[in-house]
C-alpha positions in Angstrom: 40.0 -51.1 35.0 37.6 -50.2 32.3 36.1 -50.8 28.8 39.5 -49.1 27.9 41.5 -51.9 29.0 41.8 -53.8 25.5 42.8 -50.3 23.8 45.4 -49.8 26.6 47.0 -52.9 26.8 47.2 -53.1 23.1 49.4 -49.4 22.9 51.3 -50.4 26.6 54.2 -50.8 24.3 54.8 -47.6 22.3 55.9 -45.3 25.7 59.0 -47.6 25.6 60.1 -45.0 22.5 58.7 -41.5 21.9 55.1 -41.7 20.2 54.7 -39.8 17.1 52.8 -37.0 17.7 50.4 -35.1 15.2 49.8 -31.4 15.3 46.3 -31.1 14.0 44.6 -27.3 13.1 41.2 -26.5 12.0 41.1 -23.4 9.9 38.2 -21.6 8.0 38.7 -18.1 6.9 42.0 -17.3 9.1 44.1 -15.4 6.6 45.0 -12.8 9.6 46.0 -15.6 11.9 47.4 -18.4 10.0 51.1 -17.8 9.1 51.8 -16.2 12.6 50.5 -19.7 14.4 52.0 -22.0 11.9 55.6 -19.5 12.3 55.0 -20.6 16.5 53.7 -24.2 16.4 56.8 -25.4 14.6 58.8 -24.1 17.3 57.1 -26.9 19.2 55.7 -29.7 16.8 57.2 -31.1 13.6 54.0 -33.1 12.1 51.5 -30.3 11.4 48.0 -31.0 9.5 46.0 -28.1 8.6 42.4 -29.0 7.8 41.1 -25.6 5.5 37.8 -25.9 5.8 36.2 -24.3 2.5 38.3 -20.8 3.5 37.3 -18.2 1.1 39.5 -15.5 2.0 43.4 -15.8 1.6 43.7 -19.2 3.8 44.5 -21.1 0.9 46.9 -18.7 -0.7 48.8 -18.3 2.3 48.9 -22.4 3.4 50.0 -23.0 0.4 53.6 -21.2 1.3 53.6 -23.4 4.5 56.1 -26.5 5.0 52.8 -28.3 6.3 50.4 -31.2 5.2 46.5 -29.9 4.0 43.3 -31.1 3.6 41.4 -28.3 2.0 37.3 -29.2 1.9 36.1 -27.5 -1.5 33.1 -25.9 1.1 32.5 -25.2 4.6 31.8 -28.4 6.0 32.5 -27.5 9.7 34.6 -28.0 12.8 33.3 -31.3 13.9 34.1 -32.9 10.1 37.3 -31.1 10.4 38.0 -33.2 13.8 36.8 -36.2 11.6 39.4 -35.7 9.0 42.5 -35.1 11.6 41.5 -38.4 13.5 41.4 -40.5 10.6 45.0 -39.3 8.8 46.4 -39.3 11.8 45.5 -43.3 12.5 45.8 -43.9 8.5 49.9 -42.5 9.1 50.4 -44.7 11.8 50.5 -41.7 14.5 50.0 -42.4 18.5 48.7 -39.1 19.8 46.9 -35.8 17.7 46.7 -32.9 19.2 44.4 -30.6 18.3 44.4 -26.7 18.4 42.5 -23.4 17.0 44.0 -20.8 14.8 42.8 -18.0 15.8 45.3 -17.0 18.6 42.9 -17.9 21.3 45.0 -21.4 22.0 48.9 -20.7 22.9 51.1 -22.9 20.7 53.8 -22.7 24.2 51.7 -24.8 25.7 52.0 -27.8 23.4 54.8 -28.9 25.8 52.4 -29.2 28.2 50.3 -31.8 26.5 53.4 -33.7 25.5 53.7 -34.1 28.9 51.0 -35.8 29.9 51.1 -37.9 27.3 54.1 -39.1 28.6 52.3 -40.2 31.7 50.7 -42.9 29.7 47.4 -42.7 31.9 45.1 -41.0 29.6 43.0 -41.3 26.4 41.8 -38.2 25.6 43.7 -35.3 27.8 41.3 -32.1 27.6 42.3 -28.6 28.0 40.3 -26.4 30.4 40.0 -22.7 30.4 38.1 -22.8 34.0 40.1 -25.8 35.8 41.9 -22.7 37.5 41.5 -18.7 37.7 44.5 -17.6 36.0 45.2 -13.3 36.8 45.9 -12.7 32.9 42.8 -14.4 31.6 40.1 -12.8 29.5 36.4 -12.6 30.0 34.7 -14.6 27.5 31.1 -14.0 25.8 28.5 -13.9 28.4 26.8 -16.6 26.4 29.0 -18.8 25.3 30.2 -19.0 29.0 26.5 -19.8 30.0 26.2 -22.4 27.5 29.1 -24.0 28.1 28.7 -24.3 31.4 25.0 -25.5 31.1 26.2 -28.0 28.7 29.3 -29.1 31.1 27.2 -29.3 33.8 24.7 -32.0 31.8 27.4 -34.0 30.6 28.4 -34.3 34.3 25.0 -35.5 35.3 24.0 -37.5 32.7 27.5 -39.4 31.9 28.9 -39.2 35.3 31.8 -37.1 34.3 33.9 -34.5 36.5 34.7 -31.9 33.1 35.0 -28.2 33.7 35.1 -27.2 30.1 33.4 -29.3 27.6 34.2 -27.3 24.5 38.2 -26.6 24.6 39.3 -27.4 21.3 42.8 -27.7 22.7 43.1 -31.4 22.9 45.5 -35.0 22.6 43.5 -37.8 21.5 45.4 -41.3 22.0 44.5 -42.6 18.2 44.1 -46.2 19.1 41.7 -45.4 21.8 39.5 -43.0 19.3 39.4 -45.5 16.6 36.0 -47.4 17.8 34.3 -44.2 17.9 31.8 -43.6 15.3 32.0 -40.0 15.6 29.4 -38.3 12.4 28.6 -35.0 13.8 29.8 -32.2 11.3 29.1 -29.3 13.6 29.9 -27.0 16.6 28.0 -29.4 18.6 30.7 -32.0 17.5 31.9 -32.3 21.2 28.7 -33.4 22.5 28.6 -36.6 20.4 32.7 -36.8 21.5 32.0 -37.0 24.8 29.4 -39.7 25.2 31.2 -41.9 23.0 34.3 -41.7 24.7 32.5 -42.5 27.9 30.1 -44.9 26.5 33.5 -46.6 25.1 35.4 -46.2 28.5 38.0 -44.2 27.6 40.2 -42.3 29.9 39.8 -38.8 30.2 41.7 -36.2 32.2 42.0 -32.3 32.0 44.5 -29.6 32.3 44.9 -26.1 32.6 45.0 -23.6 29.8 45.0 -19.9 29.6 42.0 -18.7 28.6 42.0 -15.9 25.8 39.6 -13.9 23.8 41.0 -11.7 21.3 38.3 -10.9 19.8 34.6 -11.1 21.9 33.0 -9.6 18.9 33.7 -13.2 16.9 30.2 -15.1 16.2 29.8 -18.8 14.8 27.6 -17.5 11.6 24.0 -18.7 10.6 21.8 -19.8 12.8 24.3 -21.0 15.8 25.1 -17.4 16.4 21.8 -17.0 17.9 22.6 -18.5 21.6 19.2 -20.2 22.0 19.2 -22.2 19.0 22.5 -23.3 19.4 21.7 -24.1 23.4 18.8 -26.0 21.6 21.3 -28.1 19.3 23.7 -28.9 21.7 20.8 -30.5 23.6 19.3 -32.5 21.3 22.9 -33.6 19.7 23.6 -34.9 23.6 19.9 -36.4 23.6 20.8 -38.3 20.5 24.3 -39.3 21.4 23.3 -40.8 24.8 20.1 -42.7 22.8 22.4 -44.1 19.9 25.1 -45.6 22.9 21.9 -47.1 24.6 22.3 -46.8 28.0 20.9 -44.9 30.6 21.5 -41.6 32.1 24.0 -42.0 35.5 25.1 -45.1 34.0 27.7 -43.8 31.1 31.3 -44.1 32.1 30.2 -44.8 35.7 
C-alpha cells in the first residue's frame, strides 16, 4: 500500500454504517444562480454549507432565506480559502466525506449520486470529477484558454508527480476528511488545486476520477483582475506548482510514485 495506509486503516470502520456526508458550495456574487442550485441539491444532499465569499450583490440576501449552514467572508478572499473553510467545518462536525461543487450551473447537482457512489467503494481519498475522462455528445466547448491551460497544467502534474489526471481543475469533488487533515493546504487562490494536488500525492493519498458533463453557460465568464489575463495566470499556476513540489521536498518523478 501507500503513505495512505495509516489514514485508511484508521476510517476502515465507518463503511460498516453510512458516512455523513457534507455538501460543500463556494459562492461569490451568484445572486442569479444561487436559490435554483440550493432548490436541486437538496433533492440529493441534506448537510449543505455555503461558503459566500465577500458576495456583493444579492448572495447574502437570498442565502439568508435558505434552510442551509453559512460562512460569509466580510471580503473576497477566494476559492482556494473557500476550499479551506469547507475542509476544516467539515472535520470540526465530525463529517467522513465533503463534497464539493460550483454554483453557477456549470456542475449538475443529479450527479451527486454519483459521487456517493464511489464513496461507497471505500477505495479512494480524494474522488475527482473530470470533464475530459470521456466525450460526452451534449457537452459544451469551453474557453479556448482555459482549456489550454488546463491541459498544460494537467499534463505537468502528470510528469512531475507521476499522476494519470485528465482534469486538474474540476471543482466537482469528495474529499475523504480524515485523509485531508495532514494537508497544510494555504493557497487562497484559483491556483488552489496546484498546491492540492502535490500534497495529496506527496501525502499518498488515493486519488481516482470520474466522469462529469461538461457545461459552459456562459463562455463570456472571466476570473477578474489580473487572472483573467491567460498568461499571468498560466504564470501562477506554475510557480504555485514550483513552490508546492519545493515545500514537499522531493523530487520531480518521485511524488506519489
Amino acid at each position: 500500500m501507500t503513505a495512505s495506509d495509516p489514514v485508511r486503516s484508521s476510517t476502515l470502520g465507518f463503511m460498516s454504517s453510512q458516512p455523513r456526508i457534507l455538501l460543500g458550495i463556494p459562492v461569490f456574487n451568484e445572486a442569479q444562480y444561487v436559490a435554483d442550485v440550493l432548490g436541486e441539491v437538496r433533492k440529493y444532499a441534506d448537510d449543505i454549507l455555503v461558503i459566500d465569499d465577500g458576495s456583493t450583490d444579492e448572495t447574502p440576501l437570498l442565502l439568508a432565506a435558505q434552510q442551509v449552514e453559512v460562512i460569509r467572508h466580510a471580503t473576497n478572499r477566494g476559492y482556494g480559502r473557500s476550499m479551506q473553510d469547507m475542509l476544516r467545518w467539515a472535520a470540526f462536525d465530525g463529517y467522513d466525506w465533503l463534497i464539493t461543487m460550483d454554483c453557477d450551473r456549470q456542475h449538475e447537482p443529479a450527479a451527486i449520486p454519483i459521487f456517493r457512489d464511489a464513496i461507497s467503494k471505500d477505495d479512494s481519498d480524494v474522488i475527482s470529477g473530470s470533464r475530459y475522462l470521456r466525450h460526452e455528445a451534449d457537452t459544451d466547448a469551453p474557453p479556448a484558454d482555459r482549456r489550454a491551460i488546463n491541459a498544460t497544467m494537467t499534463a505537468a502534474l502528470n510528469d512531475r508527480l507521476g499522476l494519470q489526471l485528465t482534469d486538474a481543475f474540476c471543482g466537482f469533488k469528495a474529499y475523504r476528511v480524515a485523509a485531508c487533515a495532514s494537508l497544510e493546504l494555504d493557497v487562497d487562490g484559483y491556483d488552489f488545486p496546484m498546491q492540492f494536488w502535490v500534497q495529496a500525492s506527496c501525502r499518498g493519498l488515493r486519488m481516482t476520477e470520474l466522469p462529469v458533463r461538461l457545461i459552459y453557460n456562459d463562455p463570456s465568464r472571466c476570473f477578474g483582475g489580473p487572472l483573467s489575463d491567460a498568461t499571468h495566470r498560466q504564470a501562477v499556476y506554475e510557480a504555485t506548482l514550483d513552490r508546492a513540489i519545493r515545500r514537499c521536498g522531493v523530487a520531480d518523478h518521485i511524488v506519489g510514485v
